[in-house]
TITORSE-713483 format. One record per residue (C-alpha): x, y, z; residue number from 1; residue in three letters. Coordinates in steps of 0.02 Angstrom, whole numbers, padded with zeros to 5 digits. Example, Ala and Ser with C-alpha at 12.3 -4.5 7.8 and 13.67 -1.06 7.14 Angstrom:
residues 2
00615; -00225; 00390; 1; ALA $
00684; -00053; 00357; 2; SER $
This chain:
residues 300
-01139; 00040; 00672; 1; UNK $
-01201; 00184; 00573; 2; UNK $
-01223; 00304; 00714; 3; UNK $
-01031; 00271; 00775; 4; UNK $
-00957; 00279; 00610; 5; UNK $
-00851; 00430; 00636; 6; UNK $
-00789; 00324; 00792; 7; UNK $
-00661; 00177; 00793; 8; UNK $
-00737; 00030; 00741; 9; UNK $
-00633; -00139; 00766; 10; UNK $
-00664; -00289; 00684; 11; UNK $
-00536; -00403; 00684; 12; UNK $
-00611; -00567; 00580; 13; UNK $
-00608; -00445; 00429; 14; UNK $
-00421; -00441; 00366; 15; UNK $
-00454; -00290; 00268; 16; UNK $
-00551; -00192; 00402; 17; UNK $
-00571; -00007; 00318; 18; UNK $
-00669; 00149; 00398; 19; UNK $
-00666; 00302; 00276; 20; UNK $
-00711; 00468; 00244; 21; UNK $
-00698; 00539; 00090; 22; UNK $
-00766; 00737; 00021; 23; UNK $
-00774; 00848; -00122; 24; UNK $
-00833; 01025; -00159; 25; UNK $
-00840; 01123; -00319; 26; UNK $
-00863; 01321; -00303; 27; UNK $
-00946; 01372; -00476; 28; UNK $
-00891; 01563; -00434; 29; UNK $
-00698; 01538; -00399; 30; UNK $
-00703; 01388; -00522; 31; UNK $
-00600; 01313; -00380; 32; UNK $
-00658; 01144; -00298; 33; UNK $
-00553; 00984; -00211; 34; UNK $
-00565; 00825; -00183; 35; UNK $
-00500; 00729; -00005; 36; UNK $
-00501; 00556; 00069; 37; UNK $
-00463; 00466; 00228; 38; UNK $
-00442; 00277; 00214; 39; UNK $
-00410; 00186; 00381; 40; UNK $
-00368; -00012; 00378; 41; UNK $
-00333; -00063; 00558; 42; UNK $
-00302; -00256; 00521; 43; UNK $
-00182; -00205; 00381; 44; UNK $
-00090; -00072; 00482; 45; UNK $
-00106; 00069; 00363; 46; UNK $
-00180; 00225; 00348; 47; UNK $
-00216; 00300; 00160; 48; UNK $
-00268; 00476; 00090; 49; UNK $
-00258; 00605; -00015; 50; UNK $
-00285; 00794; -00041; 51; UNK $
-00322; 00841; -00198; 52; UNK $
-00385; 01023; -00246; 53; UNK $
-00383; 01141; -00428; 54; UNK $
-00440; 01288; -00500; 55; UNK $
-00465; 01337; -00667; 56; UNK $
-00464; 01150; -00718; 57; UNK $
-00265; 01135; -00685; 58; UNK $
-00202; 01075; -00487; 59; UNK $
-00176; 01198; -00364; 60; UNK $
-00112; 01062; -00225; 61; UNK $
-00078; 00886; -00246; 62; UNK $
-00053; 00778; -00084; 63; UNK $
-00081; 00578; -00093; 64; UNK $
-00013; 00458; 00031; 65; UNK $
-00061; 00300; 00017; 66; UNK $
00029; 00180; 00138; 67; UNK $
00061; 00255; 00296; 68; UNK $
00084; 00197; 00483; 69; UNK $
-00113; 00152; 00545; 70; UNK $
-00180; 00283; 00672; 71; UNK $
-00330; 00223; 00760; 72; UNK $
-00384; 00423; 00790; 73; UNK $
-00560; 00468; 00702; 74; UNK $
-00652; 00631; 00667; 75; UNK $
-00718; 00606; 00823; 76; UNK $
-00614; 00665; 00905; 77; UNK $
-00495; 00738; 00754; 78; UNK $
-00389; 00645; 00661; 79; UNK $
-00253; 00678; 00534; 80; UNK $
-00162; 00605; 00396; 81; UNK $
00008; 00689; 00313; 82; UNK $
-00033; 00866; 00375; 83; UNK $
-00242; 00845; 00322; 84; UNK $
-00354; 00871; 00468; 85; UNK $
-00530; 00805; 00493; 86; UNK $
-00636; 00849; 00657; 87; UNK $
-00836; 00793; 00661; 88; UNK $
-00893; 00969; 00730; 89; UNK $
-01055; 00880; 00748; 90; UNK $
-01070; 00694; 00723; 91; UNK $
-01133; 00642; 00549; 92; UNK $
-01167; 00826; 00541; 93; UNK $
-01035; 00980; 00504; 94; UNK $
-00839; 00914; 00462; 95; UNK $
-00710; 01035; 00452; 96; UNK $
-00537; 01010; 00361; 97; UNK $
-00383; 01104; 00366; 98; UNK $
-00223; 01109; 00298; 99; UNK $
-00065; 01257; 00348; 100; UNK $
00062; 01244; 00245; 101; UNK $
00194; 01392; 00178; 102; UNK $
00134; 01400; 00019; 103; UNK $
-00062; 01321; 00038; 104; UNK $
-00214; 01324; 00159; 105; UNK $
-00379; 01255; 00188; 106; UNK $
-00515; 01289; 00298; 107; UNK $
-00660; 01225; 00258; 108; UNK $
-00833; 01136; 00320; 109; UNK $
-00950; 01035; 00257; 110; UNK $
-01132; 01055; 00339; 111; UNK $
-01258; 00902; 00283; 112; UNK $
-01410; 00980; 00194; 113; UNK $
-01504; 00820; 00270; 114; UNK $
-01482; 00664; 00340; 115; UNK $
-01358; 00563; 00245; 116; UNK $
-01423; 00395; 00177; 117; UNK $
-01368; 00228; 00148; 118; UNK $
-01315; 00188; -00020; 119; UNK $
-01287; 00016; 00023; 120; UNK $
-01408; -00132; 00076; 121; UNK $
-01329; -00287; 00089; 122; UNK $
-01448; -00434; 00075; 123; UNK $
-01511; -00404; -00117; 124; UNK $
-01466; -00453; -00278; 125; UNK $
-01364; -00303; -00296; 126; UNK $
-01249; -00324; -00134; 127; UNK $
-01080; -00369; -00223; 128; UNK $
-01038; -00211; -00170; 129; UNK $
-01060; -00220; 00002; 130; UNK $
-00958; -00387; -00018; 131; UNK $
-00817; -00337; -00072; 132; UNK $
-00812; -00117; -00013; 133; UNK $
-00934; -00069; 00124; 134; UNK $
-01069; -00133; 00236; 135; UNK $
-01121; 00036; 00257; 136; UNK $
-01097; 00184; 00143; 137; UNK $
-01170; 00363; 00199; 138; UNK $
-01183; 00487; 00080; 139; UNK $
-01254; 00663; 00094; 140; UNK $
-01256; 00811; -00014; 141; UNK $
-01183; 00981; 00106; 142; UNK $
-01154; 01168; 00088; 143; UNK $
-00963; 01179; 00081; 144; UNK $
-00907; 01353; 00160; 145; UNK $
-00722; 01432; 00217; 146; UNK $
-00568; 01491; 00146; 147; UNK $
-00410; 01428; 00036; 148; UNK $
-00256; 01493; 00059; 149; UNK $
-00150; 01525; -00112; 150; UNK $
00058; 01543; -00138; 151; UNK $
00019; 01709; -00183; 152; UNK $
-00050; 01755; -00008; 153; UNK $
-00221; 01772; -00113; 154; UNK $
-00376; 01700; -00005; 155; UNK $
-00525; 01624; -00086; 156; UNK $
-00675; 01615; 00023; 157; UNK $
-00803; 01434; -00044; 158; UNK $
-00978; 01444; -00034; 159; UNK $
-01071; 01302; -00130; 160; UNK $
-01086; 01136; -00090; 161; UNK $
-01002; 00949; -00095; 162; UNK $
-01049; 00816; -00068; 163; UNK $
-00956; 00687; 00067; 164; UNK $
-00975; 00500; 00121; 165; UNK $
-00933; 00369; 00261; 166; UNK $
-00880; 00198; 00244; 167; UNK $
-00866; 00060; 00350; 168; UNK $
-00839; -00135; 00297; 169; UNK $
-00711; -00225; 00193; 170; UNK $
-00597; -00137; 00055; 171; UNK $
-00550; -00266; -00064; 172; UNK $
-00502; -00178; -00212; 173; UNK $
-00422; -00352; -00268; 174; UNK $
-00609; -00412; -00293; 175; UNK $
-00671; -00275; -00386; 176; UNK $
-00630; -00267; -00599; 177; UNK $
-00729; -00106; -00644; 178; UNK $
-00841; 00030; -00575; 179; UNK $
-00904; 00176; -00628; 180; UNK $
-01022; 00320; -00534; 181; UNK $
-01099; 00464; -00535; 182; UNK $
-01126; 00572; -00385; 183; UNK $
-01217; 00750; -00459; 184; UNK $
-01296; 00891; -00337; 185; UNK $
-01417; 00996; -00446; 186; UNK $
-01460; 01175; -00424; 187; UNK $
-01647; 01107; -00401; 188; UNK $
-01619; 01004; -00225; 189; UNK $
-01586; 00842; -00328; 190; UNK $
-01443; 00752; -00278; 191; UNK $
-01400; 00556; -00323; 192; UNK $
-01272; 00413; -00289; 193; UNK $
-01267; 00290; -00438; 194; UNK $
-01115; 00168; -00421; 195; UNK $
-01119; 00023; -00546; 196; UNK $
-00985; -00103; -00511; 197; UNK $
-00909; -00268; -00591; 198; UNK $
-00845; -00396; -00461; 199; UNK $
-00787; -00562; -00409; 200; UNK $
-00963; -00585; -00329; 201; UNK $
-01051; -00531; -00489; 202; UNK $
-01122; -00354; -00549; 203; UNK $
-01172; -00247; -00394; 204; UNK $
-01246; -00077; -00371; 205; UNK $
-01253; 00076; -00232; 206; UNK $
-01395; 00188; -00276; 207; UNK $
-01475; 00319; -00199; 208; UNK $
-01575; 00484; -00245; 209; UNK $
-01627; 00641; -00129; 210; UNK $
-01770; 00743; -00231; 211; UNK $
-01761; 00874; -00106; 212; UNK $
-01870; 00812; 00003; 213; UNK $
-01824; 00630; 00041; 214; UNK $
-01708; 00492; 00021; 215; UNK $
-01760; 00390; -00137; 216; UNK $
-01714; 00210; -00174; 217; UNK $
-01656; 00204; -00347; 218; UNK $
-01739; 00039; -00430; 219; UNK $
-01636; 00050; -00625; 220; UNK $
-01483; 00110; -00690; 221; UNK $
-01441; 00158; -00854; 222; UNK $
-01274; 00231; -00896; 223; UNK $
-01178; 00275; -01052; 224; UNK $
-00973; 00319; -01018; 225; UNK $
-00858; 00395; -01172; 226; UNK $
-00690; 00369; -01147; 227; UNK $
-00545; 00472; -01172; 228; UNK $
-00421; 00397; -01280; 229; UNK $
-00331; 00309; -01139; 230; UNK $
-00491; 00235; -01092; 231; UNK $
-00492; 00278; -00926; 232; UNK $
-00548; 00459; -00898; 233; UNK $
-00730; 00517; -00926; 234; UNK $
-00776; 00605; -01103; 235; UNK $
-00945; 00620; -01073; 236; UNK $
-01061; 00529; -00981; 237; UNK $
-01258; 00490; -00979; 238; UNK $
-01345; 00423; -00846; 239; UNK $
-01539; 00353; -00827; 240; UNK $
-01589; 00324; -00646; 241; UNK $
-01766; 00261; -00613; 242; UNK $
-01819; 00287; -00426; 243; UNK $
-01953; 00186; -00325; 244; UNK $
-02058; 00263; -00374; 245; UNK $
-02021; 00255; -00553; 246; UNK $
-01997; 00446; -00604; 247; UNK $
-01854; 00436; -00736; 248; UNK $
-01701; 00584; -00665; 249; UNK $
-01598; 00579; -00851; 250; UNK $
-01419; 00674; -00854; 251; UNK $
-01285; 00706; -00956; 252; UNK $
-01093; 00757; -00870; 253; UNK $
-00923; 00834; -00925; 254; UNK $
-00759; 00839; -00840; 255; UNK $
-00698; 00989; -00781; 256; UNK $
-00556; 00925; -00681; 257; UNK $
-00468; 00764; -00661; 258; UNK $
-00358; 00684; -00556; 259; UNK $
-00299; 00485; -00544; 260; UNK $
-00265; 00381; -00354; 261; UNK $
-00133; 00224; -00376; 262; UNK $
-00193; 00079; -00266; 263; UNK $
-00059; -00057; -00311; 264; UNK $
-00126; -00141; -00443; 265; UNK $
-00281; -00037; -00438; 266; UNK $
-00314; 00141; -00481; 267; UNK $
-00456; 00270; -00458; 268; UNK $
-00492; 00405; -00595; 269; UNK $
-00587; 00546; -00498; 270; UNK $
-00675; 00707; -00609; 271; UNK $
-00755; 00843; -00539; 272; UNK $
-00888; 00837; -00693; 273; UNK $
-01048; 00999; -00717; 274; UNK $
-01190; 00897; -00734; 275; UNK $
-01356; 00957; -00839; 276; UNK $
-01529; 00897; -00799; 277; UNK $
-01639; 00816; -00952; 278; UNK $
-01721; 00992; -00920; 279; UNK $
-01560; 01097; -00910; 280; UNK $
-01548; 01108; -00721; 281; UNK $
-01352; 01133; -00693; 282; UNK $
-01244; 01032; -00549; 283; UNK $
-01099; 00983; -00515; 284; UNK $
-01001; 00832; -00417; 285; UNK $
-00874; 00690; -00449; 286; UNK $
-00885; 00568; -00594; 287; UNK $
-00772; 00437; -00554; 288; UNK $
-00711; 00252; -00605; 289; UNK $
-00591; 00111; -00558; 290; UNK $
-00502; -00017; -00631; 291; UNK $
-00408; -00153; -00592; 292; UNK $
-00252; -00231; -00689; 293; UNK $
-00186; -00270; -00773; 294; UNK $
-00316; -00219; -00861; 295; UNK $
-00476; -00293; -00900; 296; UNK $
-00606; -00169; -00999; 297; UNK $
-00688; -00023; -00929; 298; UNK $
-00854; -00103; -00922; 299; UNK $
-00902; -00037; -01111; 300; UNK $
């Protein structure tokens, strides 16, 4: 399944089928970064996404549609949802996204650094996830390069990097009461998935850390979230992630940007958060969590 999941991928005993794609970028220099998602749920019908980007911390273009007519076309291949177009250049590789419209444009692709991993493995105590989400979750940090288009007629060429992800297995939001993650790329190679979620199966986990090198499984998870007052949107955050091989990676986060996705009686609050290293390395990358109502905690 993994090496096909930019591909259609049927499977009809699963009511809730989903295949998604979902990336972000941040560009430190332009202060400019964006955040986009393609959610595709055969069984159901519907196709979901959004296109989210800012600079400056306030929006610069705001698209979200979340239940539209099913399309069974995939990056491979090119596929695109409300005017947002997605094309695997080279399979689980290079993406490129573009948008043309009068007064906004993107052009913009994201090359993986190294081969994405697997966040999720189902099978283990910490598979709620996978349960209720994804059977398979890729992740991989990228360089992020190309061009956005202003109003103004101003262009704004990206070069930094993003990070992006594929998902394939059930999307039950209905199952899931709270999650909350961290996904930081440091300036040092370091880049890490730590998901923490509270389910109808139980407490469950994706967790993964690149050093650089390799992929690391992530054996403990230690996070701190403060609130905003409408205690939804990230304050501050502090995270302790133990890989296997039990070097401690300890970071702290702020929001720089932040943006919130309505899924019925679920919703997604999605930062773009600079990260800082127990030893002051800088990164950046999304800090993000759901909830489900109405509303039961945010897992504090």
């Amino acid at each position: 399944m993994t090496e096909n999941c930019e591909r259609h991928i049927s499977n009809p005993t699963i009511p809730k089928w989903n295949q998604s794609y979902y990336f972000n970028f941040y560009d430190r220099k332009a202060k400019l970064g964006g955040f986009i998602r393609f959610g595709l749920m055969e069984n159901v019908g519907e196709t979901n996404g959004f296109a989210i980007f800012f600079m400056d911390g306030r929006p610069l273009f705001t698209r979200v549609n979340m239940h539209l007519p099913y399309t069974s076309d995939r990056p491979d291949g090119g596929v695109t949802v409300a005017g947002v177009h997605l094309e695997a250049v080279r399979p689980l590789q290079t993406c490129r996204i573009t948008i043309d419209t009068e007064d906004f444009g993107v052009d913009l692709s994201w090359d993986q650094r190294f081969p994405m991993g697997d966040s999720i493995v189902p099978g283990n105590k910490d598979d709620a996830i996978a349960r209720e989400l994804a059977y398979i979750h890729l992740e991989g940090a990228c360089d992020v390069t190309g061009t956005v288009r202003l109003r103004t007629g101003q262009t704004i060429t990206i070069d930094d990097a993003g990070f992006r992800d594929v998902s394939c297995g059930p999307r039950n939001w209905a199952g899931v009461q709270h999650y909350r993650l961290a996904w930081p790329i440091f300036d040092n190679g370091m880049s890490c998935v730590a998901v923490h979620a509270i389910t109808e199966q139980g407490e469950g986990y994706q967790k993964i850390l690149h050093d650089g090198k390799r992929w690391h499984h992530i054996g403990r998870v230690e996070e701190v979230i403060d609130y905003e007052a409408d205690e939804m949107g990230f304050r501050h955050v502090h995270w302790k992630v133990w890989d296997e091989d039990d070097r401690l990676w300890e970071f702290t986060g702020k929001p720089l940007f932040r943006w919130q996705f309505p899924f019925d009686s679920f919703v997604m609050v999605e930062q773009m958060m600079e990260y800082r290293l127990s030893d002051g390395t800088i990164g950046y990358g999304m800090g993000e969590a759901g909830f489900r109502f109405p509303w039961e905690g945010n897992g504090n």
